[in-house]
TORKOL-4160 file (C-alpha; in steps of 0.2 Angstrom, whole numbers, padded with zeros to 4 digits, m for minus):
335
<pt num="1" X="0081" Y="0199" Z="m0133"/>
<pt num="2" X="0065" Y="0207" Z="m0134"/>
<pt num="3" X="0052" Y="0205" Z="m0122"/>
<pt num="4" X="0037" Y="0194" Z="m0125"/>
<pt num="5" X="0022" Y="0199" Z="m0131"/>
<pt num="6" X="0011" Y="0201" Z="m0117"/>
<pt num="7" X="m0007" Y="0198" Z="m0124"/>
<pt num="8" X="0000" Y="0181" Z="m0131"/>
<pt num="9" X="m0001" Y="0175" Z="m0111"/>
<pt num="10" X="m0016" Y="0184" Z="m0107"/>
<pt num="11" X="m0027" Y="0169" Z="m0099"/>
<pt num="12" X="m0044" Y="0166" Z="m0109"/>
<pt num="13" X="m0057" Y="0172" Z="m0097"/>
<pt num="14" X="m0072" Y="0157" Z="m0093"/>
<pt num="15" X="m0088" Y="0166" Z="m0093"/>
<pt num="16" X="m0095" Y="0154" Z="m0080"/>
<pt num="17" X="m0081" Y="0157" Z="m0067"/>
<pt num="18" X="m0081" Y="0175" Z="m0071"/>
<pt num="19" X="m0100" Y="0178" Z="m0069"/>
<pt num="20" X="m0097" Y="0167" Z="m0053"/>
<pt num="21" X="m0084" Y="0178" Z="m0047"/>
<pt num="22" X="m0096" Y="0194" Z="m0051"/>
<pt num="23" X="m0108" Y="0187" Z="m0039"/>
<pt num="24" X="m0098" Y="0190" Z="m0025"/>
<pt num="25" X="m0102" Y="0208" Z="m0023"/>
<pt num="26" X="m0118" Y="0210" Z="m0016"/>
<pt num="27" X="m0129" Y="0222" Z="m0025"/>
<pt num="28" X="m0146" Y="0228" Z="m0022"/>
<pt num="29" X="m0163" Y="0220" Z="m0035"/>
<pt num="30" X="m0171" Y="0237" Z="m0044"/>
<pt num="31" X="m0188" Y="0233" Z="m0056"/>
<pt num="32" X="m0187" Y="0246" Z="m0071"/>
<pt num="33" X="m0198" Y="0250" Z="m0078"/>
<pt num="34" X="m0205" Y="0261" Z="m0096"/>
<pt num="35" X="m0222" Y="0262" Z="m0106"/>
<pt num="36" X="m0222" Y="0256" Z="m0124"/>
<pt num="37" X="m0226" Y="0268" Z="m0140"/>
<pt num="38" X="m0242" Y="0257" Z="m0140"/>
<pt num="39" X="m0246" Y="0261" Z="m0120"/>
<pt num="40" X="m0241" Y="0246" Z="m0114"/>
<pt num="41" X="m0232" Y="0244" Z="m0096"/>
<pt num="42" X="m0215" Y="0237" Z="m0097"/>
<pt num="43" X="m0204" Y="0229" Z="m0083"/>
<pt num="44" X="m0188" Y="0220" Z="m0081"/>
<pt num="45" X="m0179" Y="0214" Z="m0064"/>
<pt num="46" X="m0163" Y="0221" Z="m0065"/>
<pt num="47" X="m0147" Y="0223" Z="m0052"/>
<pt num="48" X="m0135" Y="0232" Z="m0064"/>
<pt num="49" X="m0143" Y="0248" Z="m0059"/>
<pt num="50" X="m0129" Y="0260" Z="m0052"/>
<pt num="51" X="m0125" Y="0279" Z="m0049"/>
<pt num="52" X="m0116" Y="0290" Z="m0062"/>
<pt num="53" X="m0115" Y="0306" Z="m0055"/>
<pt num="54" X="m0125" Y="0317" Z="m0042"/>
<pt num="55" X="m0121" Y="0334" Z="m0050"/>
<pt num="56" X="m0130" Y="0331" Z="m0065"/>
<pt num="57" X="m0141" Y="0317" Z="m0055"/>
<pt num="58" X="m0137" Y="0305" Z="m0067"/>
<pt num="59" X="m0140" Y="0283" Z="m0066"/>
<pt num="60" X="m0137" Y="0269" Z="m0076"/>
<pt num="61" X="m0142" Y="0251" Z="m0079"/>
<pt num="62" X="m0140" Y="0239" Z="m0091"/>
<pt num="63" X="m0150" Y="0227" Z="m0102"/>
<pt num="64" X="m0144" Y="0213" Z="m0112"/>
<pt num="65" X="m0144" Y="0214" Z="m0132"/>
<pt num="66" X="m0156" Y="0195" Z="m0132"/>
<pt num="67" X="m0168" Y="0203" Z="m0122"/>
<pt num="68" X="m0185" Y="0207" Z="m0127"/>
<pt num="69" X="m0189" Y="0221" Z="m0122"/>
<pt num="70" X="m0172" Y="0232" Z="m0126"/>
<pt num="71" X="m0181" Y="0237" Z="m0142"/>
<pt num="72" X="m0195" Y="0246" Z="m0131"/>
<pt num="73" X="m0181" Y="0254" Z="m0121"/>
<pt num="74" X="m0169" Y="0258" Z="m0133"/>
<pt num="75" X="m0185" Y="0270" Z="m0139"/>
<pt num="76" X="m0191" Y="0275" Z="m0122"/>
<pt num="77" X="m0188" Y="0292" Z="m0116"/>
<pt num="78" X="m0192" Y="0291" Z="m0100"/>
<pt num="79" X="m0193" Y="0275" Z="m0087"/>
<pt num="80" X="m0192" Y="0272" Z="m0067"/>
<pt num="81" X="m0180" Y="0260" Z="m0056"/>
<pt num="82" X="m0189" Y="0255" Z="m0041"/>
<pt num="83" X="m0175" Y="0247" Z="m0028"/>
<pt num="84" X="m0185" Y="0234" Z="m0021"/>
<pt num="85" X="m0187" Y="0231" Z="0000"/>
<pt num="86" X="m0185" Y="0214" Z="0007"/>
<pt num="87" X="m0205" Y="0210" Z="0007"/>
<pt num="88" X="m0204" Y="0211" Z="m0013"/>
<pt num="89" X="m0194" Y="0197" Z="m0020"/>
<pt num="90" X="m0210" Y="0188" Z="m0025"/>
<pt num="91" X="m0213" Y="0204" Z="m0036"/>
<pt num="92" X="m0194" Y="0202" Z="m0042"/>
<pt num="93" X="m0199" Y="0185" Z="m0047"/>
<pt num="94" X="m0214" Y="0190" Z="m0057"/>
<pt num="95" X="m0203" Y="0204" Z="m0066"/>
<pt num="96" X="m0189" Y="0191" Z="m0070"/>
<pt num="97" X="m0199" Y="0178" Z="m0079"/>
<pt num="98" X="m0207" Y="0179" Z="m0097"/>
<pt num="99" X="m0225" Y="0174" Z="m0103"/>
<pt num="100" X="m0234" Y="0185" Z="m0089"/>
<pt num="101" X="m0243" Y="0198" Z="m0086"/>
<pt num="102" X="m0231" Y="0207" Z="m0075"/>
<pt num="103" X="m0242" Y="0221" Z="m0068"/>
<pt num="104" X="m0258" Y="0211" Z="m0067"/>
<pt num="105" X="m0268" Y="0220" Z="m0049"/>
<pt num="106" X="m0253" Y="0230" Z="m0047"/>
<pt num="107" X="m0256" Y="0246" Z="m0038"/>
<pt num="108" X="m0247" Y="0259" Z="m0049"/>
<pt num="109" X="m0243" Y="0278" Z="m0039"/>
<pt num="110" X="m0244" Y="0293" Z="m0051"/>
<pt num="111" X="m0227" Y="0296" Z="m0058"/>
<pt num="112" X="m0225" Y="0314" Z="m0065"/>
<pt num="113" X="m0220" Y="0303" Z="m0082"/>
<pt num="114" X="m0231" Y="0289" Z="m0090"/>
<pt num="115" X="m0219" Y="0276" Z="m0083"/>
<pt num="116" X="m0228" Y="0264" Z="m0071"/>
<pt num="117" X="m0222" Y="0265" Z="m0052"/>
<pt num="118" X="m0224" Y="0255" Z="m0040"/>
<pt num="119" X="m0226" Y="0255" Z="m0024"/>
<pt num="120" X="m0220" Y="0248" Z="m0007"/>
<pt num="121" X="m0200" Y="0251" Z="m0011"/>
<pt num="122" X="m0186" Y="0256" Z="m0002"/>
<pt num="123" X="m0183" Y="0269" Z="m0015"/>
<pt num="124" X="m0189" Y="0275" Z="m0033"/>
<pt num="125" X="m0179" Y="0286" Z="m0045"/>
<pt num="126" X="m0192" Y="0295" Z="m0061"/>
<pt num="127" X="m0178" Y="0296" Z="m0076"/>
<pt num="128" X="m0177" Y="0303" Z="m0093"/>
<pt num="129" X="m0165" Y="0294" Z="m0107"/>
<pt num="130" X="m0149" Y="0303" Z="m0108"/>
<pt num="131" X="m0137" Y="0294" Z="m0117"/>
<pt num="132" X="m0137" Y="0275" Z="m0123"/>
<pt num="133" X="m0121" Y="0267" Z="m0124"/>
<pt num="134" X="m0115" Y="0249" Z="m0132"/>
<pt num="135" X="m0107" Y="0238" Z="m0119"/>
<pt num="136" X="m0104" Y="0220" Z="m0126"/>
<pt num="137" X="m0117" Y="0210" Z="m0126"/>
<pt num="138" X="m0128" Y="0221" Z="m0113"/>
<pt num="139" X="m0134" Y="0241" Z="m0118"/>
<pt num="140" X="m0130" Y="0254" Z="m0105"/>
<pt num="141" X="m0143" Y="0265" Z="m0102"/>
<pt num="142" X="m0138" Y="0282" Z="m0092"/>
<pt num="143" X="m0153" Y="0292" Z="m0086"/>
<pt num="144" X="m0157" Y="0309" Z="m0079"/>
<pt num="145" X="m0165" Y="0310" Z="m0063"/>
<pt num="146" X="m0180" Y="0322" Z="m0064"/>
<pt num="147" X="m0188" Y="0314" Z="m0047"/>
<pt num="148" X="m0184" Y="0303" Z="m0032"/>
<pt num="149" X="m0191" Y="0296" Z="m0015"/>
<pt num="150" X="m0186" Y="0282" Z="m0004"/>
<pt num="151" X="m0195" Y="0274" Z="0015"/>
<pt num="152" X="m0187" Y="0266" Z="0027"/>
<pt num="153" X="m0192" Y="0250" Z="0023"/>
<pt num="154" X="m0176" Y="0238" Z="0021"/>
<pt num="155" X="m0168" Y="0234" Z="0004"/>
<pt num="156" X="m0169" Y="0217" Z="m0002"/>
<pt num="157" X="m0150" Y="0210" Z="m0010"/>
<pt num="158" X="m0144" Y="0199" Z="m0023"/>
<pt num="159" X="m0125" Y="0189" Z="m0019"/>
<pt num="160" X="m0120" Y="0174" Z="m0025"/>
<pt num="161" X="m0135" Y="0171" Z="m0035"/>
<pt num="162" X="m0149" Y="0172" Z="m0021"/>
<pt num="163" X="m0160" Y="0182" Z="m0013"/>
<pt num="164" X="m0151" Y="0191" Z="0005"/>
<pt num="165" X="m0155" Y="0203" Z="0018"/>
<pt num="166" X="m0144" Y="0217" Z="0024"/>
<pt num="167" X="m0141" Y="0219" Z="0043"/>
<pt num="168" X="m0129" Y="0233" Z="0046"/>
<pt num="169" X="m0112" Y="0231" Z="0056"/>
<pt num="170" X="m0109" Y="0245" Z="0067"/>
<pt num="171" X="m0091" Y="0256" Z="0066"/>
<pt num="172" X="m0084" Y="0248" Z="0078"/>
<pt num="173" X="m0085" Y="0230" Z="0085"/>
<pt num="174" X="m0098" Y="0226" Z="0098"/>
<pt num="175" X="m0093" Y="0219" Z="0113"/>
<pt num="176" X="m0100" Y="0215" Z="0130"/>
<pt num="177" X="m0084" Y="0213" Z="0140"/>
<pt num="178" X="m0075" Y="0230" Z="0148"/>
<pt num="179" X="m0060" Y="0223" Z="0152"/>
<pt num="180" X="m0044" Y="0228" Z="0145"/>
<pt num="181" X="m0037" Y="0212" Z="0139"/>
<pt num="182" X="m0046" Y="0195" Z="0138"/>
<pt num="183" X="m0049" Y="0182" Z="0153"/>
<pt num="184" X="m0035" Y="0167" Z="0148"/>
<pt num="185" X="m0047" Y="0154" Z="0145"/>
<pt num="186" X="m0057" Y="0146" Z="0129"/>
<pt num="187" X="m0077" Y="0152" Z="0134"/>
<pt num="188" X="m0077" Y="0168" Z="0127"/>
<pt num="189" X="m0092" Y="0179" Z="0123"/>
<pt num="190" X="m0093" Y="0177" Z="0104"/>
<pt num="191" X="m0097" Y="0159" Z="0108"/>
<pt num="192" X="m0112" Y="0157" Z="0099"/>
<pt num="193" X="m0123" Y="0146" Z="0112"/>
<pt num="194" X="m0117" Y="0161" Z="0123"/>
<pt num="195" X="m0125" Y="0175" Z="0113"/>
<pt num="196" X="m0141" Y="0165" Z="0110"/>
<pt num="197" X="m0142" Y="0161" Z="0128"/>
<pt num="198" X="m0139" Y="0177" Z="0136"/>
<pt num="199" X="m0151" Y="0187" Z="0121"/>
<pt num="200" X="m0165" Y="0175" Z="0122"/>
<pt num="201" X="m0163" Y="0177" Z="0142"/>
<pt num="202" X="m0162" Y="0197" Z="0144"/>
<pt num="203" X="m0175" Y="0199" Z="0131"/>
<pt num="204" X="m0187" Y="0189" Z="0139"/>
<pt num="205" X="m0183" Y="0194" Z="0155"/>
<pt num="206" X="m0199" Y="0206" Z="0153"/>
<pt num="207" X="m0209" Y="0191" Z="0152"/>
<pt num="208" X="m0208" Y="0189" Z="0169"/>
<pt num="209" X="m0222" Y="0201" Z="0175"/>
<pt num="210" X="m0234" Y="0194" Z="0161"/>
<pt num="211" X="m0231" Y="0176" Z="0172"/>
<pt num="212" X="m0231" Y="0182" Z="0187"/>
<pt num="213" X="m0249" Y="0187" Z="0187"/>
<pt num="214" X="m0255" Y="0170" Z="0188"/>
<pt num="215" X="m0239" Y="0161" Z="0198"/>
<pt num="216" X="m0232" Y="0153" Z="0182"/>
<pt num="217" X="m0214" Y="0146" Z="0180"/>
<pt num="218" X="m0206" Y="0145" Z="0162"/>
<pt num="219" X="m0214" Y="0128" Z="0160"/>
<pt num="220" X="m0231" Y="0134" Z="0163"/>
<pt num="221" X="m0228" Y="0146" Z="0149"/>
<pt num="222" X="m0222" Y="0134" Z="0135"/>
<pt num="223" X="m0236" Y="0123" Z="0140"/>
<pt num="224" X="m0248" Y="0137" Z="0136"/>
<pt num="225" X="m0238" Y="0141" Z="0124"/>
<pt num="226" X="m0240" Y="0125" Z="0114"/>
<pt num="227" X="m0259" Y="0124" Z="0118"/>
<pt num="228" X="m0261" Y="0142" Z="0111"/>
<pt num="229" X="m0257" Y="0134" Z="0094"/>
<pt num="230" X="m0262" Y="0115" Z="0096"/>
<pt num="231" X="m0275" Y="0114" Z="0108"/>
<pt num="232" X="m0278" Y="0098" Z="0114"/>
<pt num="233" X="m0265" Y="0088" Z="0118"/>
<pt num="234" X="m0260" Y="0075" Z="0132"/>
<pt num="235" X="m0248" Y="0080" Z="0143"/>
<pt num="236" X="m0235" Y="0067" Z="0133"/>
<pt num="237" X="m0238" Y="0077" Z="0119"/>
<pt num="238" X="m0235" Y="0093" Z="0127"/>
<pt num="239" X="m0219" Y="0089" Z="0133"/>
<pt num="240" X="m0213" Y="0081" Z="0115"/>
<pt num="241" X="m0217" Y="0099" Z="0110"/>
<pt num="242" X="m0208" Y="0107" Z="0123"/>
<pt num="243" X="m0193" Y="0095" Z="0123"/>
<pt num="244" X="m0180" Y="0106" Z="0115"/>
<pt num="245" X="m0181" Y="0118" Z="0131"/>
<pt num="246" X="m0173" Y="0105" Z="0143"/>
<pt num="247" X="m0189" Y="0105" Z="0153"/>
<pt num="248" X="m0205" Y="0095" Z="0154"/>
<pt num="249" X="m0223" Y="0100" Z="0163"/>
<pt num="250" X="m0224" Y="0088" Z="0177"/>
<pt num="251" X="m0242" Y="0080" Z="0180"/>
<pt num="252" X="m0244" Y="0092" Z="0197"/>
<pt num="253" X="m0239" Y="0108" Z="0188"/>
<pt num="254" X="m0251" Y="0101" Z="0174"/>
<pt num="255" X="m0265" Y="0101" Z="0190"/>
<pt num="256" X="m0259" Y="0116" Z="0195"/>
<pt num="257" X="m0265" Y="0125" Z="0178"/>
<pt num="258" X="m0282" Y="0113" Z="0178"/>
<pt num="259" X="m0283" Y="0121" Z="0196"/>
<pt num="260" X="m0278" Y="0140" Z="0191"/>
<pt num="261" X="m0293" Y="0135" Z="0178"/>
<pt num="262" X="m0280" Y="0142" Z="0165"/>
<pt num="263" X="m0282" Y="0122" Z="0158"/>
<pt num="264" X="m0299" Y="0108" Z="0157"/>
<pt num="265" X="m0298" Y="0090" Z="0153"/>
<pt num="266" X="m0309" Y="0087" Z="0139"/>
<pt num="267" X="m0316" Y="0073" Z="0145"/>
<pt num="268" X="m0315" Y="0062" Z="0164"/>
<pt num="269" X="m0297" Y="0064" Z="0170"/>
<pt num="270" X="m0287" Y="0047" Z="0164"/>
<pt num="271" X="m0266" Y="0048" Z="0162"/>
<pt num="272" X="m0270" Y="0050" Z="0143"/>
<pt num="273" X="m0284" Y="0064" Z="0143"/>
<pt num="274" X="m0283" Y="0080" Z="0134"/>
<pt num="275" X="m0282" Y="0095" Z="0138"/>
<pt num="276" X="m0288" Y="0114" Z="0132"/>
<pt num="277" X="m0287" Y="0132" Z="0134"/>
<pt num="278" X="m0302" Y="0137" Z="0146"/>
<pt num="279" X="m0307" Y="0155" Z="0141"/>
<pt num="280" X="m0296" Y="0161" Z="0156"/>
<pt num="281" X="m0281" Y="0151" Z="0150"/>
<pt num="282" X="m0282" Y="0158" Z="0131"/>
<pt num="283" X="m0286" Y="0177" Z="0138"/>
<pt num="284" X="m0268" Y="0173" Z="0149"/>
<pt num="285" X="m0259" Y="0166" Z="0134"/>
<pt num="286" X="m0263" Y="0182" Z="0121"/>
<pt num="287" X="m0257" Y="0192" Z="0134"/>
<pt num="288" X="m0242" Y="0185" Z="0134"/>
<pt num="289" X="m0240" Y="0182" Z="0116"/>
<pt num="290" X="m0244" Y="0202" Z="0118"/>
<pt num="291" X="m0229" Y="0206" Z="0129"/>
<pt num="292" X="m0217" Y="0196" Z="0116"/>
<pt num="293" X="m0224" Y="0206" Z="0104"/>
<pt num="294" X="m0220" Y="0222" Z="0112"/>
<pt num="295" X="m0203" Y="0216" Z="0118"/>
<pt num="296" X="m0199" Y="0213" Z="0099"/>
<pt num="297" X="m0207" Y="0229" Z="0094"/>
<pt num="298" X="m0191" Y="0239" Z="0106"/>
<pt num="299" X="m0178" Y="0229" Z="0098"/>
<pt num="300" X="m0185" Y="0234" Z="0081"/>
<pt num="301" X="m0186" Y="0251" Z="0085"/>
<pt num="302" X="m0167" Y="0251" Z="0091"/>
<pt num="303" X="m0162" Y="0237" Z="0079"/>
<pt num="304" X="m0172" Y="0239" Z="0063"/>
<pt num="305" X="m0183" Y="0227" Z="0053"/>
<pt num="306" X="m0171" Y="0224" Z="0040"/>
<pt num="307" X="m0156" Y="0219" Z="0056"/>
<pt num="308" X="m0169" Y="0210" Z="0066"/>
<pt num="309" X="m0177" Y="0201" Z="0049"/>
<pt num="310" X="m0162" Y="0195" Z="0045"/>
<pt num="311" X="m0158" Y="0187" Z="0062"/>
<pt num="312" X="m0174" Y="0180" Z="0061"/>
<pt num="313" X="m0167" Y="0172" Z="0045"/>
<pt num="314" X="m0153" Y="0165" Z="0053"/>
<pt num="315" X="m0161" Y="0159" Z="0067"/>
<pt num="316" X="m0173" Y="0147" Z="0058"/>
<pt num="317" X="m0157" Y="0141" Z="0049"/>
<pt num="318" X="m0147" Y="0135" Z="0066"/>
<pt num="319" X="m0167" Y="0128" Z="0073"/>
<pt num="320" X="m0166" Y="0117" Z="0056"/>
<pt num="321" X="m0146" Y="0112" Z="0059"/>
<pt num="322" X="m0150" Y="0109" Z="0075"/>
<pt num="323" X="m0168" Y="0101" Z="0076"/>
<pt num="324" X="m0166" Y="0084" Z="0084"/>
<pt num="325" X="m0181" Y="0079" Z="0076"/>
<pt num="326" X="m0198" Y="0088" Z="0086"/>
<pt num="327" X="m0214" Y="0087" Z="0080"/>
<pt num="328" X="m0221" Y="0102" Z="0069"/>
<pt num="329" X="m0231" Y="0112" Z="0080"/>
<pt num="330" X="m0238" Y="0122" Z="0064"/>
<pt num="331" X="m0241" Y="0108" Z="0054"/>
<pt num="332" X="m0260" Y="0101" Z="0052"/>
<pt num="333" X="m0255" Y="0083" Z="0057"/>
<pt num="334" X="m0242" Y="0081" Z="0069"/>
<pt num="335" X="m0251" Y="0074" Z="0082"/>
């Protein structure tokens, strides 16, 4: 009995599911970029952009046959990939839609070829055409690399069809404990309120001095804090600022700062009155704000932007999952 043939059970492949399935690898977002025979600048977002070889220096990317601009490339002799940084995904945007001038107040760099570069990437790699290839329903372009350059800034990402970040995982995993084995018990130290607790604890522990210099406890600083960004405000709606930290400013700590002359009513002292920044108060506040700002500066330094970004990024997320419903302290009418 012979054995069946196998391409007769070969499932047919869905296109959605497979281009879903694609997504998962995570892939960096290039802008490339040529010059038409007629001068023009030409660009395209693109994240098929890949290495080939390193001796010859060779890359690839890949274009597909309905797009409108494969002619222009398909002729093009030379062109530039720009791998974009995190702070560029509006500019990805701008070079992935049609019906635009794509390089409208650009600020182009001088390329040693007449293909535009941009600026501000995490890295940019000047190619001439070496060979063009068919690949279905996209065209492969392989380049030669006659030039590169790359920054430290961090790359921005495409998985799963949106934008990410990178934050890099180190070799080995991190952990705070130095025991052996594990403690026998259920509170362990990957227990995320832990880790947000103990970070936001130890990295504002240097805040401390900053307070210090005009007797302040943590309350004190949120309500100057708040009044940094919304001056004005009862001491009801301090506290409905500061509601999320477990704390409220009592009405002798709020004397306490009238008395400091960090804080002034507006008007006559009622149980209603508002309060402001004197000029003492605002000079205390910045130079608090100027301590956090330097305490985030160390952490970049030994973190990066790019890890340090993205925890940024997932923090806004848990504040939003989390957010028992506190008034906007940025928005224009939350009072």
């Amino acid at each position: 009995m012979s054995a069946p043939n196998s391409s007769n059970h070969t499932p047919k492949i869905d296109p959605k599911a497979l281009r879903s399935a694609l997504g998962t690898f995570t892939t960096g977002v290039t802008i490339i970029t040529t010059q038409a025979d007629n001068g023009e600048p030409v660009g395209l977002t693109a994240n098929s952009f890949n290495s080939v070889s390193l001796e010859p220096p060779l890359v690839l990317w890949s274009l597909a046959k309905t797009a409108l601009s494969l002619p222009i490339f398909n002729t093009a002799e030379h062109w530039n990939v720009h791998v974009l940084s995190m702070d560029q995904q509006a500019l990805s945007n701008r070079f992935a839609a049609r019906g635009e001038d794509k390089f409208k107040d650009l600020q182009l760099d001088q390329g040693i070829t007449n293909a535009p570069l941009l600026s501000q990437c995490s890295a940019r790699f000047q190619c001439k055409t070496a060979f063009i290839h068919d690949g279905g329903d996209h065209v492969i372009f392989i380049g030669e690399v006659l030039d590169f350059d790359q920054s430290n800034l961090p790359p921005l990402v495409f998985q799963s069809g949106q934008y990410a970040l990178t934050a890099r995982k180190p070799w080995q995993d991190v952990s705070l404990s130095q025991a052996d084995a594990p403690l026998e018990c259920s509170y362990t130290e990957d227990l995320l309120g832990y880790l947000l607790g103990r970070a936001h604890f130890q990295m504002l522990k240097g805040m401390q001095q900053e307070l210090a210099k005009y007797d302040l406890t943590s309350s004190h600083f949120f309500a100057l804090s708040v009044l940094a960004i919304r001056d004005g405000l009862t001491l009801a709606q301090i506290n409905a600022h500061i509601d999320y930290t477990g704390q409220a400013l009592t009405q002798g700590q709020l004397d306490q700062l009238i008395h400091a002359n960090l804080l002034a009513y507006r008007e006559s002292k009622t149980t209603d009155a508002e309060v402001f920044l004197t000029e003492q108060g605002r000079q205390a506040s910045l130079g608090q704000i100027a301590q956090a700002k330097a305490i985030e500066d160390e952490l970049i330094d030994e973190l990066g932007r790019g890890d340090v970004t993205a925890l940024k990024l997932l923090l806004k997320r848990i504040i939003h999952q989390t957010d028992p419903g506190l008034p906007d302290l940025w928005s224009t009418d939350s009072n």
